[in-house]
C-alpha positions in Angstrom: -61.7 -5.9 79.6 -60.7 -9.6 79.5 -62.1 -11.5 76.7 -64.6 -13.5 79.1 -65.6 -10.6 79.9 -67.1 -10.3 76.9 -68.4 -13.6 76.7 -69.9 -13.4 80.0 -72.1 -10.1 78.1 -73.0 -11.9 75.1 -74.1 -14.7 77.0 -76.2 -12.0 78.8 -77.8 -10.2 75.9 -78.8 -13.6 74.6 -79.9 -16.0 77.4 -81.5 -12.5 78.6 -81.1 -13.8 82.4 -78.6 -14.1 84.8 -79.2 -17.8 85.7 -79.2 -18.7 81.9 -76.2 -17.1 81.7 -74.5 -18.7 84.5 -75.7 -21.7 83.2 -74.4 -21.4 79.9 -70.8 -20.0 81.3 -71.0 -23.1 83.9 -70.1 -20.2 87.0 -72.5 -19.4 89.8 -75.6 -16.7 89.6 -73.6 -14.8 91.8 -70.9 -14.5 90.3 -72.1 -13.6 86.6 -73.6 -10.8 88.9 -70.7 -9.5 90.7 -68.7 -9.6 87.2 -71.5 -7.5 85.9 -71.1 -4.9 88.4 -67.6 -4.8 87.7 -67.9 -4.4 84.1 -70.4 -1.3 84.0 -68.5 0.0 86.4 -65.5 0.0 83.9 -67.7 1.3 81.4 -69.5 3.8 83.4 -73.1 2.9 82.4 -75.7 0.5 82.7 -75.6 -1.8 80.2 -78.6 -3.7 81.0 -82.0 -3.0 82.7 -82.6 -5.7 85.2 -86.6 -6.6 85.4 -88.2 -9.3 87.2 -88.7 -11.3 84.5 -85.6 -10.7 82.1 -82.7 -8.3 81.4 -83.1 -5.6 78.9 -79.8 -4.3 77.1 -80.0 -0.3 77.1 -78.8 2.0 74.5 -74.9 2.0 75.7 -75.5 -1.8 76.0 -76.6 -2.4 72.8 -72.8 -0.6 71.7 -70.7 -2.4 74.1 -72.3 -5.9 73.6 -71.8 -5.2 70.0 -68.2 -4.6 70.3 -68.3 -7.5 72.5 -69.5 -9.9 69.5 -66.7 -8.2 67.2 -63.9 -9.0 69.9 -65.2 -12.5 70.4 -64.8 -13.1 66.4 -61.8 -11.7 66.1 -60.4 -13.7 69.0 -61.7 -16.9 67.4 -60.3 -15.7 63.6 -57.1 -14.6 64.9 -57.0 -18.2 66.7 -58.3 -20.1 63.4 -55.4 -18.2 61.0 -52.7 -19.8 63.5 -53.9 -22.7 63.2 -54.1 -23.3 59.4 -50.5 -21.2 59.0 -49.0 -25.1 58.6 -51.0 -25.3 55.3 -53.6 -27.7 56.6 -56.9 -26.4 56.4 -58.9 -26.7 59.2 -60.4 -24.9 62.5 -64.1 -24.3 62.7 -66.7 -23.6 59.7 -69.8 -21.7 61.2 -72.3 -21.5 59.0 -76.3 -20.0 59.0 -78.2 -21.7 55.7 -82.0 -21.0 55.1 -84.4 -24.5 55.2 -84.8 -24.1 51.4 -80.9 -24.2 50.7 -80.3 -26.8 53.5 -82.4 -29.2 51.5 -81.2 -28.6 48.4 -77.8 -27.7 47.6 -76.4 -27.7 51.1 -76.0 -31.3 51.4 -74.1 -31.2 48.0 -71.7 -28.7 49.0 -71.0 -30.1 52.4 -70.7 -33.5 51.0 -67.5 -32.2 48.6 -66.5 -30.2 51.6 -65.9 -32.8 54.1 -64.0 -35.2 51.7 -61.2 -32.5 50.6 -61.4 -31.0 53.6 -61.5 -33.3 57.1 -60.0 -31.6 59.4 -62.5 -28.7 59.6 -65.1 -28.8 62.4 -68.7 -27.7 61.1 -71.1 -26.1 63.2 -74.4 -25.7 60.8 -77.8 -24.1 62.2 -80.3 -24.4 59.2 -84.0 -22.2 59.5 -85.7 -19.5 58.3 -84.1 -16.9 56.3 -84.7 -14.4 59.4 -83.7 -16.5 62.1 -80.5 -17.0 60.3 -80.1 -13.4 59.8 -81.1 -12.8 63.2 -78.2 -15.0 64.1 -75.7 -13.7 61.7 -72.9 -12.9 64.6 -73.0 -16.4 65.2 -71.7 -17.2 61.2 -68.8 -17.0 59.4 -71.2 -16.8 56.6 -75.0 -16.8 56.1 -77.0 -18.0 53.1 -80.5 -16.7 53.4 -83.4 -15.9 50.7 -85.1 -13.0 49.6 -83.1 -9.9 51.5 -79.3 -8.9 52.1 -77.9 -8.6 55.9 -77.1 -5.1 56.4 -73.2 -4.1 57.4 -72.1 -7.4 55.4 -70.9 -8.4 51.5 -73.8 -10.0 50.5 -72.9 -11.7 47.0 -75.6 -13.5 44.5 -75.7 -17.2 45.0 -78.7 -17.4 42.8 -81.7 -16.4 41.4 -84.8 -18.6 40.4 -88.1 -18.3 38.7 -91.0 -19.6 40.3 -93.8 -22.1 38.5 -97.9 -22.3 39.3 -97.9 -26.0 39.5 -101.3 -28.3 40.0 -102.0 -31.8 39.0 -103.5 -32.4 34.9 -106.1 -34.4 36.5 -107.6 -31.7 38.2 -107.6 -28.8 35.9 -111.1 -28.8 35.7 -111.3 -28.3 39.8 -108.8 -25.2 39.9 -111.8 -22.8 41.4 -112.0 -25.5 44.3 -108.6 -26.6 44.2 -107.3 -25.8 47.6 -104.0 -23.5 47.2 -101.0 -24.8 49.4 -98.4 -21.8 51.3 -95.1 -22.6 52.9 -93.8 -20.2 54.8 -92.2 -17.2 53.6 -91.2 -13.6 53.8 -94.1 -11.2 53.6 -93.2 -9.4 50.8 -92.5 -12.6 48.4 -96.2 -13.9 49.6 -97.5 -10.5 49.0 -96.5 -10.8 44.8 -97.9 -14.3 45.2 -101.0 -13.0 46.2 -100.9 -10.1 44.2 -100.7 -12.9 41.1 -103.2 -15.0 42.6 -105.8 -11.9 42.6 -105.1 -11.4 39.2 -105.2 -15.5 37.7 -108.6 -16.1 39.8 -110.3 -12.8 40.1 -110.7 -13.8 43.7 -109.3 -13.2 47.0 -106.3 -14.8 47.8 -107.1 -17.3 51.1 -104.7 -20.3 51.2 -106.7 -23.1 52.9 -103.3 -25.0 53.9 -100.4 -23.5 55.1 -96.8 -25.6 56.0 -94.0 -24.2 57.6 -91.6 -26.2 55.5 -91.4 -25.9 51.5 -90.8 -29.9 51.4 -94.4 -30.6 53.1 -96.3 -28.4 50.6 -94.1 -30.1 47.6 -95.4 -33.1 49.3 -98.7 -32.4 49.3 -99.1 -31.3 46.5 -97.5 -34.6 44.7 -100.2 -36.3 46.8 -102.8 -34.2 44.7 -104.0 -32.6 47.6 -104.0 -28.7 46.1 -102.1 -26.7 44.3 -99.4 -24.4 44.8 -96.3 -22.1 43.9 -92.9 -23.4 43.6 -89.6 -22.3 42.9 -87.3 -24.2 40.2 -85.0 -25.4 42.7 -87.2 -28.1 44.3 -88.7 -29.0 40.7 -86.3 -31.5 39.6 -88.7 -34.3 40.0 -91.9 -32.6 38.9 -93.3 -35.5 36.1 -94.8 -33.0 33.6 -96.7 -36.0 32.5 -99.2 -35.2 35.4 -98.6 -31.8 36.4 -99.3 -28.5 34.9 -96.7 -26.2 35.4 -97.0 -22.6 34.3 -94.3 -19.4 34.6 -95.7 -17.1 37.2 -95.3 -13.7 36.2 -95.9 -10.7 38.0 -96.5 -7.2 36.2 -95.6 -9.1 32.9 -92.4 -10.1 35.0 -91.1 -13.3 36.1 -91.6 -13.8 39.7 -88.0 -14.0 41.0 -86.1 -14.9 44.5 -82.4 -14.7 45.4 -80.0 -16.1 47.3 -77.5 -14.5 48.7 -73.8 -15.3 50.6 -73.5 -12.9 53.3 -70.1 -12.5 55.2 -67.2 -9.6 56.9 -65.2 -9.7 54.3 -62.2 -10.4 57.0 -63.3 -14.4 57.0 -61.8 -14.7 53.8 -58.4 -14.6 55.4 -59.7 -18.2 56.7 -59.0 -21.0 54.4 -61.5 -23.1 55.7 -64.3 -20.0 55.2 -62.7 -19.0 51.7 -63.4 -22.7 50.9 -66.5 -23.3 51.8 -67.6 -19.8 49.9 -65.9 -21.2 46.5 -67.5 -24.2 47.0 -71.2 -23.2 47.2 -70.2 -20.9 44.3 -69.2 -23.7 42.3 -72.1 -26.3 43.5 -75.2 -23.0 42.9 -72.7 -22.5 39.7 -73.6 -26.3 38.3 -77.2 -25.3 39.4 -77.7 -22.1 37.7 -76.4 -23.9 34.2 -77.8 -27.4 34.5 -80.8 -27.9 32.3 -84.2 -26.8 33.8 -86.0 -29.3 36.7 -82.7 -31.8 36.2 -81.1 -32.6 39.0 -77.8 -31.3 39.7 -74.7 -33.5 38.7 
């Protein structure tokens, strides 16, 4: 098979129609169609189930498009290791960082990154932990929350307690208090509520929920309600105003990592290897800087 070939079957497993496809490719309808035919020919099975509405990747496709993807990366490695062998690092950076990271430490790192490093081209998609692993072919690394990626290295950025925090004002109102939720992996809300039981005696019902973590911080610096935070966005917390209390679950902090997920093969990029050591170091001022300071 030709290598857009392969392209032309990724773009169909994730535009999930032929006109998306053809779209994306910038070739006619027809002619994504005709190439299809060729390749399952080639291959000897159907690789997708065409439906009215979209395409559906069968069992053989699902193995073929995967070895698509890996051709596709290799192509674009193999192309990104000639291109540094002068000494200058550059090529593209891919990268997949969850909202919490792309708030906090990200811009740090990428801020360092792009001064001793210019000639790289970045490509950054930041969002939920499982839209970023979902995405994980699209990466030369991923930095998610919570959960490794399966089939990768998956190395420990960092791992942070998390704080019951409402305003001193308001202590007296905690049974009223409404509790602010930013979105989050089920299991992680799960010990929150399992916490929550146990602190109130009550059911766990979270009157306002935000899909970003910055909102509820918001909030709740606007006194609205109170919440559960983790250290990393507590920098600027004035204890002066607000209670803040370890949560513990089962006499245990209530912890959530971070980890770096990559092939282990994008090391042999410089510009990948780079970026790597560089949110090691920048997590690494993090993990030792004093508690809810800001990172220097």
């Amino acid at each position: 098979m030709k290598i857009d070939d392969y392209r032309l079957l990724v773009a169909l497993a994730d535009e999930e129609t032929l006109r998306k496809a053809a779209d994306t490719l910038y070739i006619s309808q027809p002619a994504v169609s005709q190439r299809l035919k060729s390749i399952e020919t080639e291959w000897g099975t159907d690789i997708f189930i065409r439906t009215k509405k979209k395409l559906i990747v069968t069992t053989d496709g699902e193995l073929i498009i995967q070895h698509a993807r890996k051709m596709l990366k290799e192509e674009t490695n193999l192309k990104e290791m000639i291109q540094s062998s002068n000494g200058i690092v550059n090529g593209k950076l891919s990268i997949g960082v969850s909202s919490l990271i792309g708030h906090t430490i990200l811009p740090i790192v990428l801020g360092r990154f792009v001064e001793r490093y210019p000639n790289v081209k970045i490509q950054l998609q930041v969002g939920s932990s499982t839209r970023i692993t979902n995405n994980r072919h699209d990466f030369h690394v991923s930095v998610i929350r919570g959960s490794k990626i399966m089939n990768l290295h998956n190395e420990l950025l960092m791992s942070e307690k998390h704080y019951f925090i409402y305003p001193k004002n308001k202590a007296h109102e905690l049974d009223q208090l409404p509790m602010i939720e930013f979105q989050a992996d089920p299991i992680y809300l799960k010990e929150i509520e399992h916490w929550y039981t146990e602190q109130f005696n009550k059911e766990y019902a979270p009157q306002i929920k935000t899909d970003q973590i910055s909102t509820c911080k918001s909030l709740l610096l606007n006194g609205v309600g109170m919440t559960v935070l983790p250290e990393i966005v507590m920098k600027d917390i004035d204890h002066d105003l607000f209670e803040i209390q370890l949560l513990e679950v089962a006499n245990n902090p209530l912890l959530r990592e971070t980890y770096l997920c990559y092939e282990t093969d994008v090391l042999s990029l410089p510009q990948v290897s780079a970026y790597i050591e560089l949110m090691k170091e920048v997590a690494q001022e993090y993990n030792n800087a004093p508690q809810y300071l800001p990172l220097h």
